[in-house]
C-alpha positions in Angstrom: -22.2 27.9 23.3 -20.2 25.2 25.8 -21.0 22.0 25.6 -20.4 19.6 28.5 -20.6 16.3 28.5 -22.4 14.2 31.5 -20.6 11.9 33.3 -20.7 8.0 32.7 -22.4 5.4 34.5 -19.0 3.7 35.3 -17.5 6.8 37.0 -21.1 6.6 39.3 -20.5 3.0 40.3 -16.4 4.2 40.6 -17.5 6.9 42.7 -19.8 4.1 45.0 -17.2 1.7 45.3 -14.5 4.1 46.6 -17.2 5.2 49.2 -17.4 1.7 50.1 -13.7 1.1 50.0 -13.6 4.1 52.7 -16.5 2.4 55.0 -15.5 -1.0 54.9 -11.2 -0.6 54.6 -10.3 2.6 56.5 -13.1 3.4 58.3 -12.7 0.6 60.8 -9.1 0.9 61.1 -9.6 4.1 63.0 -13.6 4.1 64.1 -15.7 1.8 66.1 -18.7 0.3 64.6 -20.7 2.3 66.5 -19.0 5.7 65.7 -19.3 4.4 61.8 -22.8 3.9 62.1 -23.0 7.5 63.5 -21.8 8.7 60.6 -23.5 6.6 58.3 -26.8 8.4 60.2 -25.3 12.0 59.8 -24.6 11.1 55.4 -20.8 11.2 55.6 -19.8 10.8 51.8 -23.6 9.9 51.0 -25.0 10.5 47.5 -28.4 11.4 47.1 -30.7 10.4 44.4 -29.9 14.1 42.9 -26.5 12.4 42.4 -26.3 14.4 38.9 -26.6 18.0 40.5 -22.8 17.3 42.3 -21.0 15.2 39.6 -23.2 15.7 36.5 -20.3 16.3 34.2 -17.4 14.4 33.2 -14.6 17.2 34.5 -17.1 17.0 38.3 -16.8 13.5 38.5 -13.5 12.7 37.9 -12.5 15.7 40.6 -15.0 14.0 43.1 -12.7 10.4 42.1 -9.8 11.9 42.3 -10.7 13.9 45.5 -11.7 10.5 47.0 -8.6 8.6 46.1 -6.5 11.0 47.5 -7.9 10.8 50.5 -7.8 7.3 50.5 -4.2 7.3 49.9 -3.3 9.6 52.0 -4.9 7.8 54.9 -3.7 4.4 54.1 -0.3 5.7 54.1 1.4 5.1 57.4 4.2 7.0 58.2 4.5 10.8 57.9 0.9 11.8 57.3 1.0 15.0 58.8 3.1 16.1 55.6 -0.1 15.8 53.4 -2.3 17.8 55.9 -2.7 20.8 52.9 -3.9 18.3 50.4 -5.9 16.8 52.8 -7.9 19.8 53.9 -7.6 20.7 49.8 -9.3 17.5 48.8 -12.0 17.7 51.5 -12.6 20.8 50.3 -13.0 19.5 46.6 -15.5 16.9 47.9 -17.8 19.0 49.8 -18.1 21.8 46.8 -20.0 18.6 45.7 -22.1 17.8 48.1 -20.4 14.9 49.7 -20.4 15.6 53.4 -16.8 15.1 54.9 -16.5 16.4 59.0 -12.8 14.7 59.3 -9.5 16.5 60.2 -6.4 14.9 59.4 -5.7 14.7 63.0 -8.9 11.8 63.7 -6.6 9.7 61.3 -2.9 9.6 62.7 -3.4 6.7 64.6 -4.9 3.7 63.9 -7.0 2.7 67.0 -7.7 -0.4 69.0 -10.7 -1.1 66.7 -8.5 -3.0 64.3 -7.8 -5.8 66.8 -11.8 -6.3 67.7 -14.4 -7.7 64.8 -16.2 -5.3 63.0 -19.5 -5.4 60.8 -17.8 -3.0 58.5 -14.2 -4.3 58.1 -13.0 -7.1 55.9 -13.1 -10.7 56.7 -10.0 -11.9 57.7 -10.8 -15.0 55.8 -13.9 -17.2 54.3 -15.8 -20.4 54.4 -16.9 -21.5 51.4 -19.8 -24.2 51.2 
């Protein structure tokens, strides 16, 4: 007999927010809103309401975290990315063996583009008015 226990509730929402972190932070320092958008429409890194058939165990979800912050730190870092292009492809590889849809190469992220500079719907405010 194995027994496996299901993943928590808080690694679900963990899991949602460092989707989020990649559409709203590094997403529009290298995409247009228009090219986000377009792969919003095509599911990049969507979950579906089956959410427990790719990370329905503890060990799955905390891969699929993992994979995500990886990639998240290996595309905020600035300088020498093309040193981490194995354990990008590796954890690309990790997320879609869940079901998380992930078309990027390395490459799409070695420079930050012109998008930066322009206002997006997706990237941060640079600051707030508070009423």
């Amino acid at each position: 007999m194995k027994v496996l226990i299901a993943s928590t509730h808080e690694q679900e929402e963990k899991i949602q927010e460092l989707i989020n972190y990649m559409y709203f932070t590094v997403f529009p320092q290298y995409f247009t809103d228009d090219e986000i958008r377009y792969y919003n429409d095509l599911k990049v890194l969507h979950t579906t309401t089956r959410h427990f058939e790719y990370f329905g165990t503890l060990k799955e979800a905390f891969q699929v975290i993992t994979g995500l912050q990886t990639l998240i730190s290996i595309l905020e870092c600035h300088d020498q990315k093309q040193e981490y292009d194995d354990m990008f492809d590796h954890n690309v590889q990790i997320l879609q063996e869940f079901g998380l849809f992930f078309p990027f190469s390395l490459d799409q992220f070695l420079h930050p583009s012109n998008c930066e500079e322009s206002i997006s719907i997706y990237g941060k405010a640079t600051n707030e008015l508070l009423v």
